[in-house]
C-alpha positions as a Markdown table, in Angstrom:
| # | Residue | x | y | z |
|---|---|---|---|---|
| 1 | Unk | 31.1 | 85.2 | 126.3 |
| 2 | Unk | 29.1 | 87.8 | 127.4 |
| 3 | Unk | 30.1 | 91.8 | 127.9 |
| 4 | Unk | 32.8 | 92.8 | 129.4 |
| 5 | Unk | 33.4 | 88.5 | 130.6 |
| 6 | Unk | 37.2 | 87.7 | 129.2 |
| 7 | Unk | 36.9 | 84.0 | 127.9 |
| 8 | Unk | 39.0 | 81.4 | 129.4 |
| 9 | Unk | 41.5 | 80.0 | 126.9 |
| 10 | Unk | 42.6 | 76.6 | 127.2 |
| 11 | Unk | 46.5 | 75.7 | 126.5 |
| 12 | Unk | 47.9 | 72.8 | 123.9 |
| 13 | Unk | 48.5 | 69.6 | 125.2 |
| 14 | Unk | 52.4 | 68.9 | 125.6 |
| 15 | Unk | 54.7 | 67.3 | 123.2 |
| 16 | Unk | 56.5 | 64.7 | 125.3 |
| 17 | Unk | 57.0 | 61.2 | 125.9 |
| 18 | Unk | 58.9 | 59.0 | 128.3 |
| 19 | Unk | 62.1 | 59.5 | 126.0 |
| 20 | Unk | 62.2 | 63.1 | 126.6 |
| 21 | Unk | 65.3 | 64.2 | 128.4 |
| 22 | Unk | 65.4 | 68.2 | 127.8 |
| 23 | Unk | 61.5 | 70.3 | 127.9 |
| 24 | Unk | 61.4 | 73.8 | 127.0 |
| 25 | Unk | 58.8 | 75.3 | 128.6 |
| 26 | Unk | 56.8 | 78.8 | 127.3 |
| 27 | Unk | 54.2 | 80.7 | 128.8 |
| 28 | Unk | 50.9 | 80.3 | 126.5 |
| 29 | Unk | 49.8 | 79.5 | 123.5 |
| 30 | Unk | 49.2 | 82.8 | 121.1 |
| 31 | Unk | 46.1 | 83.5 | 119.6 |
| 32 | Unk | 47.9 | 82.2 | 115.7 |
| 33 | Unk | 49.1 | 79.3 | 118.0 |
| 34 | Unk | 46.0 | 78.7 | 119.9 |
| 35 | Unk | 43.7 | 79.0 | 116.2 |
| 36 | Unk | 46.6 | 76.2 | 114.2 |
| 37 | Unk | 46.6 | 73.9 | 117.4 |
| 38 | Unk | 50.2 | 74.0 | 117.3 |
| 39 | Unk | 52.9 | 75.4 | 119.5 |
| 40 | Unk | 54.7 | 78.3 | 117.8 |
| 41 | Unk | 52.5 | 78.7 | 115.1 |
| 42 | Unk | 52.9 | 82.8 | 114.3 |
| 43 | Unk | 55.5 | 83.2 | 111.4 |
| 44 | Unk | 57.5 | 85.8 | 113.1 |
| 45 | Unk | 58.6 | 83.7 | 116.4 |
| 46 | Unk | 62.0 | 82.2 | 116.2 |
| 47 | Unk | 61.3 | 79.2 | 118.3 |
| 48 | Unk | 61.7 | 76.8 | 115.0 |
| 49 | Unk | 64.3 | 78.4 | 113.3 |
| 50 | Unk | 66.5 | 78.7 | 116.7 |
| 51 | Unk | 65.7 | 74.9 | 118.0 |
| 52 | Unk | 66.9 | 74.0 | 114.3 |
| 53 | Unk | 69.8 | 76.0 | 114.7 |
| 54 | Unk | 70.6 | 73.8 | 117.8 |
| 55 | Unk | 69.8 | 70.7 | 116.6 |
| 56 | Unk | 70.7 | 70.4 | 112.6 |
| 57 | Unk | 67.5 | 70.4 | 111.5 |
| 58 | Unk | 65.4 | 72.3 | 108.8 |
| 59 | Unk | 62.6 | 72.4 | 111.8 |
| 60 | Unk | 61.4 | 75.9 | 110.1 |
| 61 | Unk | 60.2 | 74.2 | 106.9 |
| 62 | Unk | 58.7 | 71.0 | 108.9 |
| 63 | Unk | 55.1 | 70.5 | 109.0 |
| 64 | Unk | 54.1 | 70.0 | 112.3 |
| 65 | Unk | 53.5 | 66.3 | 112.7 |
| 66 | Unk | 57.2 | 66.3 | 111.3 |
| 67 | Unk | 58.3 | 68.6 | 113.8 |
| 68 | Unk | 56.9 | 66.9 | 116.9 |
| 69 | Unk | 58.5 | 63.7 | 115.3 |
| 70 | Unk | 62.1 | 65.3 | 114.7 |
| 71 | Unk | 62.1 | 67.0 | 118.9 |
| 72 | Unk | 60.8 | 63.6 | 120.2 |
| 73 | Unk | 63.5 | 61.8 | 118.3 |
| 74 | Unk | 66.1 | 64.3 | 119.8 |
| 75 | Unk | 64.0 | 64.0 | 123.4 |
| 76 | Unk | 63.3 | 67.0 | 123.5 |
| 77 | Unk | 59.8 | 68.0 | 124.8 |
| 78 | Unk | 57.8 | 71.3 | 124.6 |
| 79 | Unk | 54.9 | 72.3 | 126.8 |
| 80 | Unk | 53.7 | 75.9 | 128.7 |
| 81 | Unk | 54.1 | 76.8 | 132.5 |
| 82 | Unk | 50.3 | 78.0 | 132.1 |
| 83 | Unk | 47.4 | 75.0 | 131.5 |
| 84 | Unk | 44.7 | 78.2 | 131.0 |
| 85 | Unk | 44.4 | 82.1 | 131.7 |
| 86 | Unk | 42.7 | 84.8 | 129.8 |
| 87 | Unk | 44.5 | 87.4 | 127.6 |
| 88 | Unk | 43.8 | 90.2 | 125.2 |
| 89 | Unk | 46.2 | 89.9 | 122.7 |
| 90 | Unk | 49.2 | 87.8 | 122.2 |
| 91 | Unk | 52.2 | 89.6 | 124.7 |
| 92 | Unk | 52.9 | 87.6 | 128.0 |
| 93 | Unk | 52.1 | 90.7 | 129.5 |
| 94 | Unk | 48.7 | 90.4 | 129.0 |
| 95 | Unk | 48.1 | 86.6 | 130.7 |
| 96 | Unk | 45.8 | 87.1 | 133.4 |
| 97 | Unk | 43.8 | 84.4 | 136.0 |
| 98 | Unk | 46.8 | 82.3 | 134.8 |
| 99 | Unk | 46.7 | 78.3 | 136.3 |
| 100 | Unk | 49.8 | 76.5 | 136.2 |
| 101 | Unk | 50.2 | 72.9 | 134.4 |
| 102 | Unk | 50.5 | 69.9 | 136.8 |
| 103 | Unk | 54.3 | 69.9 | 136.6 |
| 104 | Unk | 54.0 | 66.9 | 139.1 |
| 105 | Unk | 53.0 | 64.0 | 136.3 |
| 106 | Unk | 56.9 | 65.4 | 134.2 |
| 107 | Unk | 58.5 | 62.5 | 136.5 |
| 108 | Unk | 55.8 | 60.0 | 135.7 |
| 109 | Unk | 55.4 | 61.0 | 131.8 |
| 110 | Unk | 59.2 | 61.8 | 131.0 |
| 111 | Unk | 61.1 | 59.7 | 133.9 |
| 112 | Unk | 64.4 | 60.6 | 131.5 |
| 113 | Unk | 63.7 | 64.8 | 131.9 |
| 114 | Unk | 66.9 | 66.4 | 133.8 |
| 115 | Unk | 66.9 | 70.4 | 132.3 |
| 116 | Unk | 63.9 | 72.5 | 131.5 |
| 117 | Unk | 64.6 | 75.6 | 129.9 |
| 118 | Unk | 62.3 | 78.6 | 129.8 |
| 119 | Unk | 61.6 | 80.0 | 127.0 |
| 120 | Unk | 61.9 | 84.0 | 128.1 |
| 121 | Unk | 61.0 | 85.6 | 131.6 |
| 122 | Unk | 57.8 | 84.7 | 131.8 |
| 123 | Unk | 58.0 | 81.1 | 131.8 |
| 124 | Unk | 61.2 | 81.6 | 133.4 |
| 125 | Unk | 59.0 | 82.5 | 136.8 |
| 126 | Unk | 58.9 | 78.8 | 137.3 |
| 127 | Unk | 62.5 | 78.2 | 137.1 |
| 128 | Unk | 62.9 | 77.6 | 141.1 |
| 129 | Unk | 59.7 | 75.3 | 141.4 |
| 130 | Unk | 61.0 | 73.5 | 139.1 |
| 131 | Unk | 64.4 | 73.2 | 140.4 |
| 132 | Unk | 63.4 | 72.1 | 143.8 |
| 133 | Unk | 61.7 | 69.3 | 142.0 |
| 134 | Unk | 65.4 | 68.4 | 140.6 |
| 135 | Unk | 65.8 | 69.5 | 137.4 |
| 136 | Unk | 69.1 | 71.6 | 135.6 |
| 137 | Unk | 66.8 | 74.6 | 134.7 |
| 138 | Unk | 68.0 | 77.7 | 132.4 |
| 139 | Unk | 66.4 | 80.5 | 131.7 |
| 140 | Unk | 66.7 | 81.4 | 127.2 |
| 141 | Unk | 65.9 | 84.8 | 125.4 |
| 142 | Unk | 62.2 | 84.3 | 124.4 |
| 143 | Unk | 62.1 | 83.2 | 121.2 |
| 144 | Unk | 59.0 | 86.5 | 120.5 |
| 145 | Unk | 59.5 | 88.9 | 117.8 |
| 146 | Unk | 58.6 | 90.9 | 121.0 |
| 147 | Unk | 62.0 | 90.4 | 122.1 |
| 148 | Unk | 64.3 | 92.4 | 119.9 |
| 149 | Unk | 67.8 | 90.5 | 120.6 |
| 150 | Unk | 69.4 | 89.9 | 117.3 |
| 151 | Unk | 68.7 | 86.2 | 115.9 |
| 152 | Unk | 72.3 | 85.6 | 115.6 |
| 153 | Unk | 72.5 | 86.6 | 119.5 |
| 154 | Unk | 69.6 | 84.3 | 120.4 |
| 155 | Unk | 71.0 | 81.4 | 118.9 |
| 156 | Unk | 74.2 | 81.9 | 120.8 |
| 157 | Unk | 72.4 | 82.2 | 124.2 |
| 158 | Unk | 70.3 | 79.1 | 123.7 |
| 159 | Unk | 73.4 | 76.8 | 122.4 |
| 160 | Unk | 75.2 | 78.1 | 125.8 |
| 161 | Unk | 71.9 | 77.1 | 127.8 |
| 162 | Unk | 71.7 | 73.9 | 125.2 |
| 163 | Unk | 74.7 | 72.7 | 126.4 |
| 164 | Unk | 76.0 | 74.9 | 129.3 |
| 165 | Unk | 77.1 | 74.0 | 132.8 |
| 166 | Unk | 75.1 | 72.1 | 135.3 |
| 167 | Unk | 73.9 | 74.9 | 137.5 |
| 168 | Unk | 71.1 | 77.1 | 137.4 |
| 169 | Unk | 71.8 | 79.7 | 134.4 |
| 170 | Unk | 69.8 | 82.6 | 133.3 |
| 171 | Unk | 70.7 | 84.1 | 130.0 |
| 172 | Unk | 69.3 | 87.5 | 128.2 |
């Protein structure tokens, strides 16, 4: 990288196979996410403590071969709307010369998929793309330390989108 040149940074490949019948979907990897190679990697962000909430599992205290094990087995699947961008910083705010993933291959690779759920407003963007393409789609609090909602709150919202109605839903 040279001055004043933002480097590209390249996204995590997604955790999925052809059993996976729920994906949540974030925006991009942070930095602490990016550096461990693993999806929700910063200590403050709730994503594993709320996905254990919903499904009855210590997920927190996982490591993360054990995690991606444990969401397979429940087919659930986890990926980002964005395959690369540049950003200063962690926020979503910051994402810029963002290129979406191929959301095209999700009927090929996961032919069992029928609700993606966004992970917070940014992903959420991609809610009606991914509708038209046929999928129950809801839009959760992000799980971010960013976003202040009460844990307690959070949970609540995602079990509602977890097992909520069959139309389109936005929560938070």
């Amino acid at each position: 990288m040279t001055g004043g040149e933002a480097e590209i940074l390249v996204g995590l490949p997604p955790i999925l196979d052809a059993g996976v019948e729920i994906l949540i979907l974030g925006s991009f990897p942070s930095p602490a996410s990016l550096a461990a190679q693993q999806y929700y990697a910063h200590r403050q962000n709730q994503f594993w403590r709320l996905l254990g909430a919903l499904l009855d599992e210590s997920l927190a205290a996982f490591d993360y071969a054990e995690k991606q094990r444990c969401l397979l087995a429940h087919r659930v699947g986890v990926w980002d709307v964005y395959r690369r961008c540049t950003r200063q910083g962690a926020l979503d705010s910051a994402i810029q010369a963002a290129e979406a993933n191929d959301f095209a291959q999700l009927a090929t690779n996961a032919p069992r998929l029928r609700r993606v759920c966004f992970n917070g407003k940014t992903s959420g963007r991609f809610e009606c793309a991914l509708r038209r393409q046929g999928y129950d789609t809801c839009i959760l609090p992000s799980s971010s330390p960013a976003y202040t909602l009460a844990f307690e709150r959070k949970v609540e919202l995602w079990l509602e989108a977890w097992i909520g109605n069959q139309a389109p839903l936005a929560v938070g």
